[in-house]
C-alpha positions as YAML, in Angstrom:
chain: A
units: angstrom
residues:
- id: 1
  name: UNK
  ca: [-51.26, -21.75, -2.98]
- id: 2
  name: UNK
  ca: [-48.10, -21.25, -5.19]
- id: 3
  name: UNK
  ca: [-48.35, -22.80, -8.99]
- id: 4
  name: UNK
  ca: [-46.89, -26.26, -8.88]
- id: 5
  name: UNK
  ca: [-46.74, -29.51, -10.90]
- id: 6
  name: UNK
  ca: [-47.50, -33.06, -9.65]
- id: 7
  name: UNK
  ca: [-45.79, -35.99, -11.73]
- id: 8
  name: UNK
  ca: [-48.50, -38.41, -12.77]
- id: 9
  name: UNK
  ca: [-46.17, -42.18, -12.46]
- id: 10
  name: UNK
  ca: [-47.76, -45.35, -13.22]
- id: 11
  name: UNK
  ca: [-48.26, -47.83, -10.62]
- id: 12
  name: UNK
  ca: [-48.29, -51.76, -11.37]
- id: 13
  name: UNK
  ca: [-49.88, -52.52, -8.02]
- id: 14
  name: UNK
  ca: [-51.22, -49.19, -5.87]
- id: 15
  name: UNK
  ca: [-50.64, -50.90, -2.58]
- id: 16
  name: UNK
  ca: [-46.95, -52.06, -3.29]
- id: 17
  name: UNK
  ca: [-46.26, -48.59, -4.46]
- id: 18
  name: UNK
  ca: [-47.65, -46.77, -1.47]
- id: 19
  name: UNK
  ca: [-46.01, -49.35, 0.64]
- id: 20
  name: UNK
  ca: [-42.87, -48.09, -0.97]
- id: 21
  name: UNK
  ca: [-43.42, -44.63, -0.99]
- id: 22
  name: UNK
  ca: [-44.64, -45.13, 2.94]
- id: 23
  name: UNK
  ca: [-41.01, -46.54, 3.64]
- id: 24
  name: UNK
  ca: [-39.33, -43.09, 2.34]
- id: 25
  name: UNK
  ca: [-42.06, -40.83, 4.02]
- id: 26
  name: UNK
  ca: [-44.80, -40.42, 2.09]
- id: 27
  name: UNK
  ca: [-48.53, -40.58, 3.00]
- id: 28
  name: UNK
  ca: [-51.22, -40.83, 1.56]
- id: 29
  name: UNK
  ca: [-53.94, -38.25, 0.54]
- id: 30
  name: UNK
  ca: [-55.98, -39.54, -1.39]
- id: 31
  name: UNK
  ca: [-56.58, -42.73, -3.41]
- id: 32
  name: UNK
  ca: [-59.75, -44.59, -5.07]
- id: 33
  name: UNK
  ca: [-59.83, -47.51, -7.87]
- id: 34
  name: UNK
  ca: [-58.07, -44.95, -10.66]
- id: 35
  name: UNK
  ca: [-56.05, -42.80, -8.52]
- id: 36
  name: UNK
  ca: [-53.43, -42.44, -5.98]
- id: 37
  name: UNK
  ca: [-51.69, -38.82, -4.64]
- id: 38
  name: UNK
  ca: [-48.94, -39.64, -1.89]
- id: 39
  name: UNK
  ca: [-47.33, -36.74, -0.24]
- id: 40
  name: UNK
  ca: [-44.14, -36.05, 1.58]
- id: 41
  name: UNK
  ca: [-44.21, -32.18, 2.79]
- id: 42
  name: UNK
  ca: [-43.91, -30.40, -0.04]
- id: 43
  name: UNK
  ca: [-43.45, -33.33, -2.63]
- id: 44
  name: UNK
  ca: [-46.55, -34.34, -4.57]
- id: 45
  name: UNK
  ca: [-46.47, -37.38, -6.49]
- id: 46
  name: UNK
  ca: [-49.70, -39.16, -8.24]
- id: 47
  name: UNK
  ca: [-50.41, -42.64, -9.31]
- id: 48
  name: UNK
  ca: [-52.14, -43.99, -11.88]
- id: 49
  name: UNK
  ca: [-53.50, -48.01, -12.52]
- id: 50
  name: UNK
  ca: [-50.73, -49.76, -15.10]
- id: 51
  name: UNK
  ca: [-51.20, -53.20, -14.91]
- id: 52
  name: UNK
  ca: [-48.61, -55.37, -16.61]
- id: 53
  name: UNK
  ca: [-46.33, -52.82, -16.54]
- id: 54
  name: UNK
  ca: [-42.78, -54.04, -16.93]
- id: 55
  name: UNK
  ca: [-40.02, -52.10, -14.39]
- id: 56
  name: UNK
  ca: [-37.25, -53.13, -17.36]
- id: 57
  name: UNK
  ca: [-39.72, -51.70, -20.34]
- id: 58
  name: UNK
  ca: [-40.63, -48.38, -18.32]
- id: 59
  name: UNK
  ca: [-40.05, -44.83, -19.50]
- id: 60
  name: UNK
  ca: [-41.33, -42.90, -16.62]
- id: 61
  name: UNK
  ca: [-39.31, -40.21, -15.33]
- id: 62
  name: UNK
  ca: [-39.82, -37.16, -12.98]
- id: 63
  name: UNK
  ca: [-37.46, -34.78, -10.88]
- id: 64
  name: UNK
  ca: [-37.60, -34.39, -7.23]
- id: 65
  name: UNK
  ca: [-36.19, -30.77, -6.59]
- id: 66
  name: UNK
  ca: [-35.05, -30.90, -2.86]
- id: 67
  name: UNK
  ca: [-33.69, -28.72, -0.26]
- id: 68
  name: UNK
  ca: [-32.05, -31.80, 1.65]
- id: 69
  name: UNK
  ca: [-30.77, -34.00, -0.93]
- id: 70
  name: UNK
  ca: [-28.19, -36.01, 1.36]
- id: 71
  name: UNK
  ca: [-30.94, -36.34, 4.50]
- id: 72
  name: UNK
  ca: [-33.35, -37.70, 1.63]
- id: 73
  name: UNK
  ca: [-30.85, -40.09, -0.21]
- id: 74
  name: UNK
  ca: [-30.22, -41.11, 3.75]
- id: 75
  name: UNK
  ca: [-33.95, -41.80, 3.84]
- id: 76
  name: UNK
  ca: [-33.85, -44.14, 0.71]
- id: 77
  name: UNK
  ca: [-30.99, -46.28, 2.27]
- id: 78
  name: UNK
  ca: [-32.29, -46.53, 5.60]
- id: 79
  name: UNK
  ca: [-35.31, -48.17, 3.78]
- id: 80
  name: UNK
  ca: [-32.95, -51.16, 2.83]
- id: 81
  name: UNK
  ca: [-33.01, -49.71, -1.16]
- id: 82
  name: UNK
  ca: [-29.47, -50.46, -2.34]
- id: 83
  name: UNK
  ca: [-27.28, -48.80, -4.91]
- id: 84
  name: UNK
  ca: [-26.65, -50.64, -7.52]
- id: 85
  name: UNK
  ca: [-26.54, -50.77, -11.57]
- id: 86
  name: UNK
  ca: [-29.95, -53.26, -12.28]
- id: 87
  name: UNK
  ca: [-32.52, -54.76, -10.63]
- id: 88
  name: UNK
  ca: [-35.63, -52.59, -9.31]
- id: 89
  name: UNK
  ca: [-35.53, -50.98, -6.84]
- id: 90
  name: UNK
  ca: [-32.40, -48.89, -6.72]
- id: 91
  name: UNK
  ca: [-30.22, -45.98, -6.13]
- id: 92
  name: UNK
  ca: [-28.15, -44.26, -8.02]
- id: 93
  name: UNK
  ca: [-25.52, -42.00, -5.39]
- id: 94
  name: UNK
  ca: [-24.67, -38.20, -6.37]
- id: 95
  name: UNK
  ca: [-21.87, -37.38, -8.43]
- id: 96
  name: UNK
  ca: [-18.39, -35.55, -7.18]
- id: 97
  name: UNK
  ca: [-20.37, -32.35, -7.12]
- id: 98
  name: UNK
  ca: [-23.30, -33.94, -4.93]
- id: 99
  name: UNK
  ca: [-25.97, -32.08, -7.21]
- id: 100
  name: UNK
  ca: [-28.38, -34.69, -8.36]
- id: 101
  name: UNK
  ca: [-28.64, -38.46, -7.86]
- id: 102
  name: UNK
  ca: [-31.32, -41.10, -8.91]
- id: 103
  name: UNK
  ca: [-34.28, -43.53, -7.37]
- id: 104
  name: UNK
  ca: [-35.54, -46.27, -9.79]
- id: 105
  name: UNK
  ca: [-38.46, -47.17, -8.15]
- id: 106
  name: UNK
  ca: [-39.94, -50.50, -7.93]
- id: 107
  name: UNK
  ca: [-42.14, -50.65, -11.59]
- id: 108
  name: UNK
  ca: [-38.57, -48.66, -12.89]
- id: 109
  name: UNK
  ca: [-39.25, -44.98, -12.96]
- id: 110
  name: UNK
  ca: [-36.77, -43.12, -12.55]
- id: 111
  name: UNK
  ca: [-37.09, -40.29, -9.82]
- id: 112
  name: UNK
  ca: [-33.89, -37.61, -10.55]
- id: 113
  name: UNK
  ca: [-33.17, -36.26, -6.83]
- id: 114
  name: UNK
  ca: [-32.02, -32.40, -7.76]
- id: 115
  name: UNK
  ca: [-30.36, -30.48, -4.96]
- id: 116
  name: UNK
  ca: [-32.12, -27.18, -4.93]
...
């Protein structure tokens, strides 16, 4: 297997946050009590317990490199998450030169969506 990394995001609530992830294609390998990995082909992200955790207060922040950064941005609205400037969750849409745009996800990290 090639050398990777796997952002380690706080999670408020794990089954609102997999029920979120679920809606933009992730699934879920493994999960207990202190835990959570999701998965989306080649996209590792990993959970851990934050209770109390305030979306408006959060600092959490991790880059999604991607191949298909339109088809996944599709993905994101299709799941009825709207772009907007507040509120949690949201999208930010790419720039003139279409190279990166943004996620907020619902306990308010932000996930920077980097064309490869």
């Amino acid at each position: 297997m090639p050398d990777r990394a796997t952002p380690n995001l706080p999670s408020s609530d794990f089954d609102a946050t997999e029920s979120f992830y679920a809606s933009l294609g992730f699934e879920r390998a493994s999960r207990d009590p202190g835990w959570m990995v999701l998965e989306r082909g080649r996209l590792t992200l990993e959970f851990f317990p934050f209770p109390g955790l305030k979306p408006d207060r959060s600092n959490f922040a991790c880059c999604l490199r991607l191949d298909d950064l339109e088809g996944f941005y599709a993905v994101c609205l299709e799941a009825g998450i709207e772009e907007k400037a507040e509120g949690f969750p949201r999208l930010h849409p790419p720039g003139d030169k279409k190279l990166m745009a943004a996620l907020i996800d619902p306990d308010g990290t932000l996930l920077r969506l980097i064309r490869n």
